[in-house]
C-alpha positions as CSV (number, residue, x, y, z in Angstrom):
1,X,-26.7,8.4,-20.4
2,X,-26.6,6.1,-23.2
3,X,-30.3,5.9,-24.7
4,X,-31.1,2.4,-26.6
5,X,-34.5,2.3,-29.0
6,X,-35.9,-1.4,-29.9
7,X,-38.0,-1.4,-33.4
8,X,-39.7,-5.0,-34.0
9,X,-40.7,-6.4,-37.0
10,X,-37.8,-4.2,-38.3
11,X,-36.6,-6.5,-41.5
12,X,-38.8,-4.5,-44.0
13,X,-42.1,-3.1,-44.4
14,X,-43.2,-0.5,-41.7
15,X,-41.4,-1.9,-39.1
16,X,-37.4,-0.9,-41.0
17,X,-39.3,2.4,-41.8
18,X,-39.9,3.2,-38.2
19,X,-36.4,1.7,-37.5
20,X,-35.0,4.8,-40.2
21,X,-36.4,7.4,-38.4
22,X,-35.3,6.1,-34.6
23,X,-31.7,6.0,-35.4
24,X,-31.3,9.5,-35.5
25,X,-32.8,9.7,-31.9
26,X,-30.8,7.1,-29.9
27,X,-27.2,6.0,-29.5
28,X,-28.2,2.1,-29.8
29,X,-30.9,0.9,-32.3
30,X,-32.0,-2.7,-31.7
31,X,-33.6,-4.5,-34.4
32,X,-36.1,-6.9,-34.1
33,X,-37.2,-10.0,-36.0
34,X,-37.8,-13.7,-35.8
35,X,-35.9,-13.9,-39.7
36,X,-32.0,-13.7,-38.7
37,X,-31.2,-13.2,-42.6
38,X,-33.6,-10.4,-43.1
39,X,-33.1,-8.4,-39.8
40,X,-28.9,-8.6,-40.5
41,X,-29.3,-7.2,-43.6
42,X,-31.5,-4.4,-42.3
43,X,-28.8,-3.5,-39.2
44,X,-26.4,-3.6,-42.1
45,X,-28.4,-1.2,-44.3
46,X,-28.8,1.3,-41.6
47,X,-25.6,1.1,-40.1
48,X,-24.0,2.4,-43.6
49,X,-26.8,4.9,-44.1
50,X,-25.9,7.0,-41.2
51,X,-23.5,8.4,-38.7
52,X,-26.4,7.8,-36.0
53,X,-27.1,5.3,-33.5
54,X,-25.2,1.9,-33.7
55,X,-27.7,-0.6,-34.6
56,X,-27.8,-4.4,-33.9
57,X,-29.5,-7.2,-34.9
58,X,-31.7,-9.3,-32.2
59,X,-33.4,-12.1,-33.6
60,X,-36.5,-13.5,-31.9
61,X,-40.2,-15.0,-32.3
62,X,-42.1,-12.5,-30.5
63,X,-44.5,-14.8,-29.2
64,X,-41.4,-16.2,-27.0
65,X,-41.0,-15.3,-23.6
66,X,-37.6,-16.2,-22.7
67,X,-36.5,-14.6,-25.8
68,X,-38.6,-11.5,-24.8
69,X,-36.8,-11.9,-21.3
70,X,-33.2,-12.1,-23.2
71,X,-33.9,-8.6,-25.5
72,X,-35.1,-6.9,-22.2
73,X,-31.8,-7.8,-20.3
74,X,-29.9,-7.1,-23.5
75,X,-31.7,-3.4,-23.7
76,X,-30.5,-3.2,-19.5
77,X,-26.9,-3.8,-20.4
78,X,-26.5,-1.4,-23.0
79,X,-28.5,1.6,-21.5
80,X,-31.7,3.6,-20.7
81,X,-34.7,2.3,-22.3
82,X,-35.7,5.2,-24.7
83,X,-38.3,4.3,-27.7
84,X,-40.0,1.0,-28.7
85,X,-41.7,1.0,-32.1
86,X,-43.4,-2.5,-31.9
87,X,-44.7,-3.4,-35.1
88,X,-44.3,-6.6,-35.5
89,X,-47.2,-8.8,-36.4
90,X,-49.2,-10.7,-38.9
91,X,-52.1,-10.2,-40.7
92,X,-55.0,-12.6,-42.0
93,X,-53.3,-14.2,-45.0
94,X,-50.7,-15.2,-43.3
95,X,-52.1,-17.4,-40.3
96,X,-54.7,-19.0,-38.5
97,X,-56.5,-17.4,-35.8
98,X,-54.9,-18.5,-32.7
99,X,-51.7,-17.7,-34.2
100,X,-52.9,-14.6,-35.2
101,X,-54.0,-13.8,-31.2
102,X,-50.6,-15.2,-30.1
103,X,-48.7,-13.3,-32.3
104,X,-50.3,-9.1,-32.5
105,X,-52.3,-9.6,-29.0
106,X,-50.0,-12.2,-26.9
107,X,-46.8,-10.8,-27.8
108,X,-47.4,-7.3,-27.6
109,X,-48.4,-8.1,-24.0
110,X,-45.1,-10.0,-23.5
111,X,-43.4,-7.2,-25.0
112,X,-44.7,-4.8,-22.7
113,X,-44.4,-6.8,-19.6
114,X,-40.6,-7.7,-20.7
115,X,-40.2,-3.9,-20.7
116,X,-42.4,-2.4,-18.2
117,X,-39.2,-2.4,-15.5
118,X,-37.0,-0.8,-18.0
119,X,-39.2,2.0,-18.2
120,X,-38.1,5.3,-17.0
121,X,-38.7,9.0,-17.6
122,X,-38.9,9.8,-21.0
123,X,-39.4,6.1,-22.6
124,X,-42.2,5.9,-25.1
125,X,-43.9,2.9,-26.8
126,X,-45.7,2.8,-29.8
127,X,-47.8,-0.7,-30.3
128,X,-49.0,-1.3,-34.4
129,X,-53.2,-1.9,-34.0
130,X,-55.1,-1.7,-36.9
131,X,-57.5,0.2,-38.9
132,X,-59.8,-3.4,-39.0
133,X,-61.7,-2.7,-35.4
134,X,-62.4,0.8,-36.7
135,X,-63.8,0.2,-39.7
136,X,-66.8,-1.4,-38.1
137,X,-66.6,0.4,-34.8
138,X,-66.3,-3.2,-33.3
139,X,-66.6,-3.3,-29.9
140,X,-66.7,-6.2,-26.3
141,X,-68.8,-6.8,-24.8
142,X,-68.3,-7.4,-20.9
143,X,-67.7,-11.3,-21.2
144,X,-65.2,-10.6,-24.4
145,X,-63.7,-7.6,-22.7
146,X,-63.0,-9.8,-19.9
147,X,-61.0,-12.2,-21.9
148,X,-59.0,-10.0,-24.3
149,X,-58.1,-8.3,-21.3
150,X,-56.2,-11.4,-20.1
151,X,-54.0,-11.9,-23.1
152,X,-51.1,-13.5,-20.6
153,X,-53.4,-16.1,-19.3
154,X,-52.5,-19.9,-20.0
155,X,-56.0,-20.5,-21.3
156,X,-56.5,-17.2,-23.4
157,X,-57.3,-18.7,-26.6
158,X,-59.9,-21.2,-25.6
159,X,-61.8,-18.6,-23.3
160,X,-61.5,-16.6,-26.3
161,X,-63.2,-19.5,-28.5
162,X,-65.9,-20.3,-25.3
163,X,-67.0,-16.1,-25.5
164,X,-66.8,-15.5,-29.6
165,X,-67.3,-18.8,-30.6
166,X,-66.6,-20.5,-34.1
167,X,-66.7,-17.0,-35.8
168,X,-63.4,-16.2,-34.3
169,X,-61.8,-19.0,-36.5
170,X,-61.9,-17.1,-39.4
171,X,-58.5,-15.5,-39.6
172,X,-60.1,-11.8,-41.0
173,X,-62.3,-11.9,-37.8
174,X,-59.7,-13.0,-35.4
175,X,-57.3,-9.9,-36.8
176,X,-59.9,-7.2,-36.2
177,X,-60.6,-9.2,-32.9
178,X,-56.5,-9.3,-32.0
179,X,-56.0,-5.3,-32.8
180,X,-58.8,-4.4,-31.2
181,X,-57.5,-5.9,-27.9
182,X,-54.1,-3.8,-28.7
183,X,-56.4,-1.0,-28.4
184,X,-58.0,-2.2,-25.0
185,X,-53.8,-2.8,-23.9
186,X,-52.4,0.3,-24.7
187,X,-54.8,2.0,-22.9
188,X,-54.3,-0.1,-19.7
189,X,-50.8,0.2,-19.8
190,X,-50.6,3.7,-19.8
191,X,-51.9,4.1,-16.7
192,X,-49.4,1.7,-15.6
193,X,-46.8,3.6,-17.3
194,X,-47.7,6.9,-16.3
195,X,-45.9,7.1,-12.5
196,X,-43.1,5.8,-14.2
197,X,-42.9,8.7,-16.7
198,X,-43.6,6.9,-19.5
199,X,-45.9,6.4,-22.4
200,X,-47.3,4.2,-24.6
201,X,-49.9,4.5,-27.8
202,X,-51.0,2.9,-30.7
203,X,-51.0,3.9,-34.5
204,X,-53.7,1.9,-37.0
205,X,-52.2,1.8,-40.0
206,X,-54.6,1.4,-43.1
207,X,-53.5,-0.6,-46.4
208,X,-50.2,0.2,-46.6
209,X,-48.0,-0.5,-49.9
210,X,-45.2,-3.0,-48.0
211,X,-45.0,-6.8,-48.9
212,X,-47.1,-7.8,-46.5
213,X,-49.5,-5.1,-47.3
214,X,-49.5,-6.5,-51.0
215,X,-50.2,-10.2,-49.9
216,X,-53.1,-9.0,-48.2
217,X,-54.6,-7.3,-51.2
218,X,-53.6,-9.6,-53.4
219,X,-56.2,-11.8,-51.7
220,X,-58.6,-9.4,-50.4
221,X,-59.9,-7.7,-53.4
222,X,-62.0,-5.6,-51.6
223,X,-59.2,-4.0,-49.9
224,X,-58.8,-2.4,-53.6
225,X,-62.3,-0.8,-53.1
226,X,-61.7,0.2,-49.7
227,X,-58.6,2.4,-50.6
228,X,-60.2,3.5,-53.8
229,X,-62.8,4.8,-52.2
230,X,-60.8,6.6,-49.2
231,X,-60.4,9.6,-48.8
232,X,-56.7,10.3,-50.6
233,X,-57.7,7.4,-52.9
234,X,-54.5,5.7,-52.7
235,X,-52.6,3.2,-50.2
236,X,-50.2,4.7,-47.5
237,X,-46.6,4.5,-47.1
238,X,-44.7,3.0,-45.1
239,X,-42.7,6.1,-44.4
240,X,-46.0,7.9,-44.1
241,X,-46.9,5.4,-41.0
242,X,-43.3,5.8,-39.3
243,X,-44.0,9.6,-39.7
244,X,-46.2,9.4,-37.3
245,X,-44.8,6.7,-34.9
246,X,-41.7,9.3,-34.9
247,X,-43.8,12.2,-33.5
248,X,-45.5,9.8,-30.9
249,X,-42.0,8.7,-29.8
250,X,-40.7,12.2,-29.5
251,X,-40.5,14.6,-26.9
252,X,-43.2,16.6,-28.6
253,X,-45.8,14.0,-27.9
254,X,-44.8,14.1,-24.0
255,X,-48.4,14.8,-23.3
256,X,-49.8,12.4,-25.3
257,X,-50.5,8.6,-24.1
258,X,-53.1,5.9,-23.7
259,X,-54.8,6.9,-27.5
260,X,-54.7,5.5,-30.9
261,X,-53.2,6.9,-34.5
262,X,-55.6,6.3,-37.3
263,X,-53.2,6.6,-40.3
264,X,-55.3,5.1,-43.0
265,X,-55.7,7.7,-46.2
266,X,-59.5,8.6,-44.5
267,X,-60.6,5.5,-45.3
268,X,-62.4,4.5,-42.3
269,X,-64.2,8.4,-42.5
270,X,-65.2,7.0,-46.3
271,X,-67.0,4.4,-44.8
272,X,-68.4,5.8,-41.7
273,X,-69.8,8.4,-44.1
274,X,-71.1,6.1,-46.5
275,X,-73.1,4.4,-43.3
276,X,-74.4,7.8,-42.1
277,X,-76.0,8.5,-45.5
């Protein structure tokens, strides 16, 4: 049996990291990312690095369902769907809020339901959240449950703007909004996953020293407090993150689906405490 792993958002930043540690663990590696220059020159990186898996390049906008449909046939051709490390996204500096939902929300449940007949005995997903829903223990209510439930629907975004209203325009409330529905997905799917044998969890990475992660604090300023005052008093790695993504995708983790990974230095415990005080 030939075993294939897919890692999105696999040019740089967490997303190669994760892709590092998966191509010890399946023969084919596919790399995802909508920038063709970038996502070559990881497969190329990788493929010198190791004797492991064979890796290739897969370019494509995951907000794109016939592309998503083209990577799922392409995964069918070359084997048995083994690990997905989907950690493609975009944070608030980078877009507006409905491009925020349609990328980390919409595509993650394109993804998924690209994948969901691939999946077999022994696959195991791992969806990239965020500590941001934590850190203020946001929470739906029934009507916004109802919605980011939905993310396939034609008319997601506006019935997301009809339940949160203008709020949800600001692009730091729309990312804590878009990752906490990858919380509410992950969980639903697992139960869809389960009679297949499969499994499929979430990690939450905190501020993580990547490029992206660097953008964001270079015009966030608070995020410089917010690490400061964690726990280990300094920003992850992106290694550190893939760490844990590795175990979930393991064997190891066979019993574990349907939860979350906080990975964020103990900086959400920093503040929680600071609230309890």
């Amino acid at each position: 049996m030939t075993t294939v792993g897919i890692a999105t958002g696999a040019g740089r930043g967490m997303g190669l990291a994760c892709a590092r540690r998966m191509t010890g663990t399946v023969d084919t590696l596919l790399l995802v990312d909508r920038d063709e220059e970038t996502v070559t020159e990881a497969a190329k990186e990788l493929t010198a690095a190791d004797g492991g898996a064979a890796v290739e390049p897969f370019v494509l906008d995951v907000t794109d369902r016939d592309g998503m449909a083209r990577l799922a046939a392409r995964t069918a051709e070359l084997g048995t769907l083994r690990a997905v490390a989907h950690a493609a996204g975009i944070s608030p500096t980078m877009a507006d809020w409905r491009s925020i939902f349609a990328v980390d929300l919409v595509g993650t449940a394109l993804l998924a339901e690209a994948l969901r007949p691939l999946a077999t005995e022994g696959t195991a997903m791992v969806c990239f959240a965020s500590m941001a829903p934590l850190l203020g223990n946001l929470e739906a209510d029934p009507a916004v449950a109802a919605v980011l439930d939905d993310p396939l629907d034609d008319a997601f975004l506006d019935r997301l703007h009809d339940v949160l209203g203008p709020a949800v325009e600001d692009p730091g409330t729309a990312y804590a909004w878009a990752k906490h529905g990858v919380h509410r997905f992950v969980r639903r799917e697992a139960l869809r996953l389960g009679p297949l044998g499969a499994r499929i969890c979430s990690v939450s990475p905190g501020v993580i020293d990547t490029p992206q992660g660097r953008q964001e604090a270079a015009k966030q300023p608070a995020m410089d407090a917010l690490v400061r005052g964690s726990a280990t008093g300094r920003p992850g790695h992106a290694e550190e993150v893939a760490a844990g993504v590795a175990f979930l995708l393991s064997a190891e983790a066979s019993f574990v689906t349907g939860i979350d990974l906080l990975i964020d230095g103990g900086a959400c415990a920093a503040v929680r405490g600071q609230a309890g005080r």
